[in-house]
Backbone as a chain_set.jsonl record, in Angstrom:
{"seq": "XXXXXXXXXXXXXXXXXXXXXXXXXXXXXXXXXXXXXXXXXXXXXXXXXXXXXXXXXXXXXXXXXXXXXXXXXXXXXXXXXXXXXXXXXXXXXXXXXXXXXXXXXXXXXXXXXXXXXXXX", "coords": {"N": [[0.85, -1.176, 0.0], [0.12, 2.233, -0.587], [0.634, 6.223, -0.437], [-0.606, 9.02, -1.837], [-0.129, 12.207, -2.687], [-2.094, 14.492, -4.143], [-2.053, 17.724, -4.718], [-4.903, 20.308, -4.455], [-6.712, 23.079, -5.982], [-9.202, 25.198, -6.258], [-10.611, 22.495, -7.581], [-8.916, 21.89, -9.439], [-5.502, 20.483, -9.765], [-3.018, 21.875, -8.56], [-1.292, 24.639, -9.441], [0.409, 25.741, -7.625], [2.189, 23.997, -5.083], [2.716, 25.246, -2.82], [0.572, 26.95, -1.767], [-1.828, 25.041, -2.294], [-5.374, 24.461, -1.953], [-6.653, 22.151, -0.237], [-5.443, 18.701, -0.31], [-5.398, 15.966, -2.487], [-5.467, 12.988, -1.089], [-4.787, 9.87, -1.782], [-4.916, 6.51, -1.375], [-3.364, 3.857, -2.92], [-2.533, 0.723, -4.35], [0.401, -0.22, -5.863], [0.854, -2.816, -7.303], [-1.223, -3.617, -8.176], [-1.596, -1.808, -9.977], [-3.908, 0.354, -8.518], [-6.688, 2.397, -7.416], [-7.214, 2.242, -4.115], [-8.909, 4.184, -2.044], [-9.681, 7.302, -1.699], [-9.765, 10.786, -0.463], [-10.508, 13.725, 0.471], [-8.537, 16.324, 2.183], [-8.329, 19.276, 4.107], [-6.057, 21.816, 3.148], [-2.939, 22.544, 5.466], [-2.673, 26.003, 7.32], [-0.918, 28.007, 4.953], [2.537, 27.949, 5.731], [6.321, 28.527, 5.681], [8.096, 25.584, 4.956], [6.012, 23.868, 6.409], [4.26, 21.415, 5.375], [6.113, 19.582, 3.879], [6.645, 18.279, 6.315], [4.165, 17.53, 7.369], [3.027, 16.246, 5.852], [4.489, 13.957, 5.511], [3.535, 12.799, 8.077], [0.747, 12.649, 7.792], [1.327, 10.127, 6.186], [2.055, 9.984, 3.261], [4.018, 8.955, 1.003], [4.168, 10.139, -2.277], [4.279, 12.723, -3.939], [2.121, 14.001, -5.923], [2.484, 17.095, -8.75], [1.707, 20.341, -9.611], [3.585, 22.673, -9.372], [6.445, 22.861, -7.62], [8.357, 24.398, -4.722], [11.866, 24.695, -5.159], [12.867, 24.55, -2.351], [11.47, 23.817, -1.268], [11.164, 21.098, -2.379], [13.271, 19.582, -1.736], [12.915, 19.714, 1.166], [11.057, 17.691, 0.812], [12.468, 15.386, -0.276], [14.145, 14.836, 1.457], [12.623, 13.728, 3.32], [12.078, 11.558, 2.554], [9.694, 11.68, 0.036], [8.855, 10.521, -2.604], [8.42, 13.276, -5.839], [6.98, 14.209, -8.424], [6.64, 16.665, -10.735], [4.642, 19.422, -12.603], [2.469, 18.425, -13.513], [-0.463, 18.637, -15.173], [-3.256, 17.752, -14.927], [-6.9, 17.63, -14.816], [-8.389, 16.43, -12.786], [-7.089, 14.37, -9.502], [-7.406, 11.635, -9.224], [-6.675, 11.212, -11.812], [-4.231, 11.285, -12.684], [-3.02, 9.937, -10.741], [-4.076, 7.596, -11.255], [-2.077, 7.404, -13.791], [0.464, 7.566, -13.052], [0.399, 5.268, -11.958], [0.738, 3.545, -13.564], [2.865, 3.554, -15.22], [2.545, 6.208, -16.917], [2.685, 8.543, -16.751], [3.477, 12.022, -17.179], [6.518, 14.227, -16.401], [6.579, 17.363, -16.544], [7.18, 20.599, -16.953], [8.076, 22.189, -13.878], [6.236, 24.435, -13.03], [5.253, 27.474, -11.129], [3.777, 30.363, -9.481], [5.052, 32.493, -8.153], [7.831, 34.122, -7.274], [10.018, 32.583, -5.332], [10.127, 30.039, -6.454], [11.242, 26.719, -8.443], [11.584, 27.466, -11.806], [11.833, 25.694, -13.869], [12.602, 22.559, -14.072]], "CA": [[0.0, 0.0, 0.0], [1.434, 3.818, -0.625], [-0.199, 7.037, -0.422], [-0.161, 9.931, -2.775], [-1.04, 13.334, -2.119], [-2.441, 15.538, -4.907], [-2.328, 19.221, -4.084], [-5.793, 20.66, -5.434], [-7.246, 24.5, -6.009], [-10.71, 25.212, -7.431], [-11.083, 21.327, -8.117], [-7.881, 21.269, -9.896], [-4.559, 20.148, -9.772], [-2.322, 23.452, -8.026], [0.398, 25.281, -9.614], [1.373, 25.762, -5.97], [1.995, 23.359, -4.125], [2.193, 25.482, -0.607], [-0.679, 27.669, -1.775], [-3.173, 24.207, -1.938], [-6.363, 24.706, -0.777], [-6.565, 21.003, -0.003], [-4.885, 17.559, -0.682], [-6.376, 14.693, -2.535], [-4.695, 11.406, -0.372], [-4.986, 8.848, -2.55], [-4.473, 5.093, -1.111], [-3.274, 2.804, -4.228], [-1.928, -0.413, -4.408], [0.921, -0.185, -6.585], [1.175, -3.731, -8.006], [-2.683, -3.804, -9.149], [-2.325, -0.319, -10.553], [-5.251, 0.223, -8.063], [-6.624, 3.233, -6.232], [-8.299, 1.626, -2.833], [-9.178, 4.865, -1.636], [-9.642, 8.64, -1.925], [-10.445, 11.729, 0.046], [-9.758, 15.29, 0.297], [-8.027, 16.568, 3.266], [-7.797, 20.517, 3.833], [-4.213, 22.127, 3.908], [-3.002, 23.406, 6.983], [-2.38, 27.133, 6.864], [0.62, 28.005, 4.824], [3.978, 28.454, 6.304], [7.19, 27.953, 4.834], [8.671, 24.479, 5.434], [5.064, 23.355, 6.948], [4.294, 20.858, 4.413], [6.76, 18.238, 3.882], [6.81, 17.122, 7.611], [2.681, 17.766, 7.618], [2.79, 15.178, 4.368], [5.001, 12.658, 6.31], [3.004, 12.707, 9.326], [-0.215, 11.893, 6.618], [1.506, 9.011, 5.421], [2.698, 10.252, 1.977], [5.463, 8.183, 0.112], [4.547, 10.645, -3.138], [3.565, 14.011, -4.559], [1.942, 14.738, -7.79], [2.12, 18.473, -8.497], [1.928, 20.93, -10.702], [4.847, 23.416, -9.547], [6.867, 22.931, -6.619], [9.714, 25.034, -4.866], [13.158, 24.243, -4.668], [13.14, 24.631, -1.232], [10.146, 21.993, -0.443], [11.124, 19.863, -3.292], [14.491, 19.266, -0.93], [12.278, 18.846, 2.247], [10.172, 16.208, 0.75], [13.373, 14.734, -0.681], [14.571, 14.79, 3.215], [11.408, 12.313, 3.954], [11.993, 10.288, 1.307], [8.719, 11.637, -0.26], [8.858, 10.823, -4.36], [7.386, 13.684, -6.156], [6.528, 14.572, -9.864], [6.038, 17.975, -10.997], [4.441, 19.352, -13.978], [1.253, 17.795, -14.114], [-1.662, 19.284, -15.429], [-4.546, 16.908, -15.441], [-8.457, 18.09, -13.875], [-8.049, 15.288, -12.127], [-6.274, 13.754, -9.109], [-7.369, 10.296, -9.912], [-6.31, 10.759, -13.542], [-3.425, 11.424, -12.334], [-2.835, 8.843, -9.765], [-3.666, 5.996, -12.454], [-1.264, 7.459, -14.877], [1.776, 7.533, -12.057], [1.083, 3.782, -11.491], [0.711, 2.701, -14.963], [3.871, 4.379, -15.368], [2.513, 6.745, -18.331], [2.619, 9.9, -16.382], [4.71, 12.432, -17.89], [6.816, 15.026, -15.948], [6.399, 18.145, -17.219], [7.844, 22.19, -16.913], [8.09, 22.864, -13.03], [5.837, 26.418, -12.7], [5.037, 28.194, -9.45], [2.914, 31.537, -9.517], [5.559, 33.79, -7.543], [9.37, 34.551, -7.265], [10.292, 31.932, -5.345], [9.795, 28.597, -7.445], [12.391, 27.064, -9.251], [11.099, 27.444, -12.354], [12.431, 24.628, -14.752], [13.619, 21.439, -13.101]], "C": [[0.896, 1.239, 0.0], [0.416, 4.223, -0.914], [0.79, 8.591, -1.183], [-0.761, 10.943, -2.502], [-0.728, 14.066, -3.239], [-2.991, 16.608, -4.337], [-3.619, 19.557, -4.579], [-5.897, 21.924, -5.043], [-8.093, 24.674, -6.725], [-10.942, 23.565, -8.326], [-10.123, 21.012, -9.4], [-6.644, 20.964, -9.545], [-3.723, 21.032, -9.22], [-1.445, 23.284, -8.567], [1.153, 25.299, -8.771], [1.265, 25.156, -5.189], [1.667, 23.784, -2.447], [1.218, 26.274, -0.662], [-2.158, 26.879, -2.129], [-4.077, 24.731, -1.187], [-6.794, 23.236, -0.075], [-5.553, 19.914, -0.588], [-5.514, 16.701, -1.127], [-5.549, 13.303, -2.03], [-5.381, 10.399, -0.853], [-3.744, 6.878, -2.185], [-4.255, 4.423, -2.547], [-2.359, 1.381, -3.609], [-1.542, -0.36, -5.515], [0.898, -1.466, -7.761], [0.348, -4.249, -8.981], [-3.092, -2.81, -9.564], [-3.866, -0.046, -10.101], [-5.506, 1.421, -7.304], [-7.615, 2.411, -5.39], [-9.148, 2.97, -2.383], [-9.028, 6.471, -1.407], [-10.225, 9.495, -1.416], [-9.808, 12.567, 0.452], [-9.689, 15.26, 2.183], [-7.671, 18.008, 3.359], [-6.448, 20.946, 4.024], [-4.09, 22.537, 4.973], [-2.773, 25.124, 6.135], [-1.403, 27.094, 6.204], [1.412, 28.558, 5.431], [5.142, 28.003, 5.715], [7.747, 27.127, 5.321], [7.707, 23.525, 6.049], [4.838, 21.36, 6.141], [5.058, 19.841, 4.201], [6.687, 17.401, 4.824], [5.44, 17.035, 7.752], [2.806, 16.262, 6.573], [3.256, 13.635, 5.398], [4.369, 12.513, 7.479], [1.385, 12.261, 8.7], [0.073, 10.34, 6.045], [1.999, 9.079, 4.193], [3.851, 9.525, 1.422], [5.24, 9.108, -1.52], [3.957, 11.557, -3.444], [3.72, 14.306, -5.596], [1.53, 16.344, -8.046], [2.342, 19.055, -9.849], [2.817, 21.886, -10.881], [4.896, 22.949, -7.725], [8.264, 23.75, -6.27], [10.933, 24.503, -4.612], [12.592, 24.297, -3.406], [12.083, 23.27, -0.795], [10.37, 21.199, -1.386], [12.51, 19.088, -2.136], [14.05, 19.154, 0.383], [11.954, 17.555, 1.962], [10.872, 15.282, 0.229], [14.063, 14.222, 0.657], [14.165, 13.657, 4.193], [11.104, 11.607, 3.377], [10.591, 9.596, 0.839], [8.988, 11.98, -1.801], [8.101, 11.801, -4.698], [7.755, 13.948, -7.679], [5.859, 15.791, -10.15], [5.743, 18.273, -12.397], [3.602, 18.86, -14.507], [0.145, 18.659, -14.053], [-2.741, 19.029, -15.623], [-5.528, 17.744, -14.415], [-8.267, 16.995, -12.418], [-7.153, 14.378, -10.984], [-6.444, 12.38, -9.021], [-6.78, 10.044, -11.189], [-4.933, 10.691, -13.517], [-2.151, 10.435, -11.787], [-2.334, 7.492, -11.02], [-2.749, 6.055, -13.939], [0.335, 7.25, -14.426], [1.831, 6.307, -12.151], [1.283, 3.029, -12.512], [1.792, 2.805, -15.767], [4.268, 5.048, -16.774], [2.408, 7.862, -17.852], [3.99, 10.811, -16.835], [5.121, 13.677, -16.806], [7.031, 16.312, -16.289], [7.434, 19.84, -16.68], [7.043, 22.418, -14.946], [7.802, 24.391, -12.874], [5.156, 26.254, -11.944], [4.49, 29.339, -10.235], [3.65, 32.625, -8.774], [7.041, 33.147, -7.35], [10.224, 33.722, -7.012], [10.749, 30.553, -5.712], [11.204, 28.713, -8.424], [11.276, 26.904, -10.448], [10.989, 26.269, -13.538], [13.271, 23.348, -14.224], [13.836, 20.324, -14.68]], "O": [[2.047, 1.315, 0.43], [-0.546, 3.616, -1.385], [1.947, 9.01, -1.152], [-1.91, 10.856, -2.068], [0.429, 14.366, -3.532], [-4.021, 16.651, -3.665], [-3.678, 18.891, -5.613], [-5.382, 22.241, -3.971], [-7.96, 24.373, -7.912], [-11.358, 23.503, -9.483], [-10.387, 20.142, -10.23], [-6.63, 21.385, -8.388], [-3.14, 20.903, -10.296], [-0.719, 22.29, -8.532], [2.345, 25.0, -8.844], [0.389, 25.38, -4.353], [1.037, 23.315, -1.499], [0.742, 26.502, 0.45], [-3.244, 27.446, -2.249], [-3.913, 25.309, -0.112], [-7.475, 23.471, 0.923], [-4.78, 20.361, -1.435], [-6.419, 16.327, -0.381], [-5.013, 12.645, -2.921], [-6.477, 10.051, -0.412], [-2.655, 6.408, -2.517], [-5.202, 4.56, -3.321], [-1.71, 1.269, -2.569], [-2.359, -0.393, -6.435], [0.919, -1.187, -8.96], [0.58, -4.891, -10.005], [-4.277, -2.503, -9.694], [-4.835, -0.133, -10.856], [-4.647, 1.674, -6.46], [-8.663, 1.964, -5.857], [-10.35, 2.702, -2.38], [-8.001, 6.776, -0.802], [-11.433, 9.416, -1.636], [-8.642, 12.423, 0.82], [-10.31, 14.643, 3.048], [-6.651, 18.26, 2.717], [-5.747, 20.516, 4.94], [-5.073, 22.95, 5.589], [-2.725, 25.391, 4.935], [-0.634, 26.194, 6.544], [1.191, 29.715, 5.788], [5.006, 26.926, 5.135], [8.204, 27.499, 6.402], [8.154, 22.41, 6.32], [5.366, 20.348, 6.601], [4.396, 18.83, 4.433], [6.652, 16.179, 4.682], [5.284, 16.129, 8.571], [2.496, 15.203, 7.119], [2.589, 12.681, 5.799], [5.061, 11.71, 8.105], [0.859, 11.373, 9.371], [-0.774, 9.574, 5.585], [2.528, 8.011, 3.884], [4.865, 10.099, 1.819], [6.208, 8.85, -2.234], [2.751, 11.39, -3.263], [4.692, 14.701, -6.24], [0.465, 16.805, -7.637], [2.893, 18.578, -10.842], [3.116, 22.234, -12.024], [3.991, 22.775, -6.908], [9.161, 23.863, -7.107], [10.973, 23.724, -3.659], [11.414, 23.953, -3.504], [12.138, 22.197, -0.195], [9.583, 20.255, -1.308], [12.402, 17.884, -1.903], [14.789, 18.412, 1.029], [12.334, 16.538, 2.543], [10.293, 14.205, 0.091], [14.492, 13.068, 0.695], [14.679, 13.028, 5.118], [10.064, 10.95, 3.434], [10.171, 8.44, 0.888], [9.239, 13.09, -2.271], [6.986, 11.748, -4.178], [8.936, 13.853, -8.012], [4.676, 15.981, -9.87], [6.303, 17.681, -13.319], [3.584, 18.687, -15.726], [-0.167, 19.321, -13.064], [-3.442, 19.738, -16.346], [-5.115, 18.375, -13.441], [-8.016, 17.213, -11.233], [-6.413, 13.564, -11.538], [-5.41, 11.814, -8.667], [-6.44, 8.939, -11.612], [-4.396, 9.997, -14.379], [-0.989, 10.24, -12.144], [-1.338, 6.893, -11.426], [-2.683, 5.22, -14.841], [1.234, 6.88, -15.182], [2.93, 5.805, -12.387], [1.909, 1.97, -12.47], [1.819, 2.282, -16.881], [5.254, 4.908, -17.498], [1.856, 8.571, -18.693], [5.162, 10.436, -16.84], [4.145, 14.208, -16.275], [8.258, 16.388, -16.354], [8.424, 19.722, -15.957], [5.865, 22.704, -14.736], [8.605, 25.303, -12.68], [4.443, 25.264, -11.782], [4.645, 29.393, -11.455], [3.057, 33.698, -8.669], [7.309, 31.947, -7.293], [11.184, 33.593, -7.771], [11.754, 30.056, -5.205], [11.877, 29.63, -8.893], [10.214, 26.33, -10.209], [9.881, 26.075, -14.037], [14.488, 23.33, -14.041], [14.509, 19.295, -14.622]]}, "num_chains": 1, "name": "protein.A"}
């Protein structure tokens, strides 16, 4: 079993990972390309550095995102939490079953402000 946390904002996917307005925590079973289970979880407030140890204390082994910053891509690297940036699906199920099927593509790391690396 492993758990995946898709950032979401307005019922999509977030550019920003620390500006989520929720998480979608997605239970799968890797071996039967399977999701068991799915449900949103609100973010905590943001703070900088919050987040990676909030994720590992969730259970997280991976994050699918759509921009993340240097700086929390090297936390969640810290808690030996896989993540994938650059995804742009509606979807954090579509998402999910494209990570395990291993047809998910990694795409252009973008953030919405100054910080972000921009291109990984």
């Amino acid at each position: 079993m492993m758990r995946i946390a898709v950032p979401v904002s307005n019922g999509e996917i977030s550019t920003h990972f620390g500006h989520a307005q929720s998480f979608e925590m997605l239970d799968v079973e890797p071996d039967l390309c399977e999701i068991i289970e799915q449900k949103t979880v609100p973010a905590p407030s943001h703070q900088p550095g919050l987040l990676p140890e909030w994720l590992r204390h969730q259970g997280v082994d991976a994050v699918i995102a759509g921009g993340v910053g240097s700086r929390a891509l090297s936390l969640l690297a810290d808690r030996d939490i896989q993540v994938v940036v650059g995804v742009y699906r509606k979807s954090a199920a579509e998402a999910v079953s494209a990570y395990l099927q291993g047809s998910i593509h990694e795409g252009t790391n973008i953030c919405v402000h100054s910080g972000c690396a921009h291109a990984l």
